[in-house]
C-alpha positions as CSV (number, residue, x, y, z in Angstrom):
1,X,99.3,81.8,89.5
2,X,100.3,84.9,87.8
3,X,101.9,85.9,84.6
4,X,103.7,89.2,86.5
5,X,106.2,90.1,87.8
6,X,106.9,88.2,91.2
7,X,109.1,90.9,94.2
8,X,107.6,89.7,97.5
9,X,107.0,86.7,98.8
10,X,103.6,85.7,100.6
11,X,102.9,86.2,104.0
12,X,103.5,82.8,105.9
13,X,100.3,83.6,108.2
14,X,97.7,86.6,107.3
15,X,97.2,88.5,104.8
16,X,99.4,90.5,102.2
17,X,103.2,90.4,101.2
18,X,106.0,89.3,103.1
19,X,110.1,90.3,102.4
20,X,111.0,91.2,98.5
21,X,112.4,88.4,96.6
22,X,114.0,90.6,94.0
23,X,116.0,93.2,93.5
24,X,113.2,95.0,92.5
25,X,111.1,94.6,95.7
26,X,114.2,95.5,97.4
27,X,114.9,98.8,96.1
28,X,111.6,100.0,95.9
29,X,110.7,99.2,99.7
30,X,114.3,101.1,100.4
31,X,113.0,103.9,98.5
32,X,109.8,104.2,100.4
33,X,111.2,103.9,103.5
34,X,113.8,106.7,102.3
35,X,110.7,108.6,101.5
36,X,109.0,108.2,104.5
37,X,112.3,109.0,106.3
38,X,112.8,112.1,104.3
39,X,109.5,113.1,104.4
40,X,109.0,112.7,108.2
41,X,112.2,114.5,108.4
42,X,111.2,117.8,106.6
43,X,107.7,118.0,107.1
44,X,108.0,117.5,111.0
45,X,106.1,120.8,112.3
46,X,103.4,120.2,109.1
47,X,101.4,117.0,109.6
48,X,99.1,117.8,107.1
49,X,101.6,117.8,104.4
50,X,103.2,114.9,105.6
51,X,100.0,113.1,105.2
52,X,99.5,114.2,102.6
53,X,103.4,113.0,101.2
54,X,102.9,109.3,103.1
55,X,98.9,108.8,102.5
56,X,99.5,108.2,98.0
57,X,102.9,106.9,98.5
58,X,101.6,104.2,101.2
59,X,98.7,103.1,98.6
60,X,101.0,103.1,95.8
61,X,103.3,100.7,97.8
62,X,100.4,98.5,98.8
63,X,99.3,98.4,95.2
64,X,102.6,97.5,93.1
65,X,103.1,95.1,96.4
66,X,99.8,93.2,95.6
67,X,100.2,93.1,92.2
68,X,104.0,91.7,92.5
69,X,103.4,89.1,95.5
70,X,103.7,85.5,94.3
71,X,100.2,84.0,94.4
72,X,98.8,87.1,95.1
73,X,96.9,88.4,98.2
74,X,94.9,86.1,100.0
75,X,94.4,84.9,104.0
76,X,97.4,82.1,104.8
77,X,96.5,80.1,108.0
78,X,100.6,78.7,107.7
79,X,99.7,75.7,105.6
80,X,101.3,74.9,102.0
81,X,98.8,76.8,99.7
């Protein structure tokens, strides 16, 4: 469907990506959740600043994963699409 690059598999059922498929899904959904770990981590007593850490870095993630899901984003009810 698309001419990009192709990291996650779709979702089976629902909407959005499943598991990475490549190396490069892999490492950046290890970094985030290094982030996120880190993050949560230091910024423990400041919940503000940790929103503000997780808030862009979640968007980002659900961008790149959109735009690098094979097929693309879309509902699945489970059947061959």
């Amino acid at each position: 469907m698309s001419d990009g690059p192709e990291w996650f598999a779709p979702k089976r059922f629902g909407y959005g990506s499943g598991l990475p498929i490549a190396w490069q899904g892999w490492v950046l959904l290890i970094g985030f959740l290094v982030l996120t770990l880190a993050a949560a981590l230091l910024l423990a007593n400041q919940p503000v600043a940790l929103i503000a850490v997780l808030a862009p870095a979640t968007i980002l993630l659900m961008i790149v994963c959109a735009r690098t899901t094979r097929g693309g984003w879309h509902w699945r009810s489970g059947s061959d699409d």
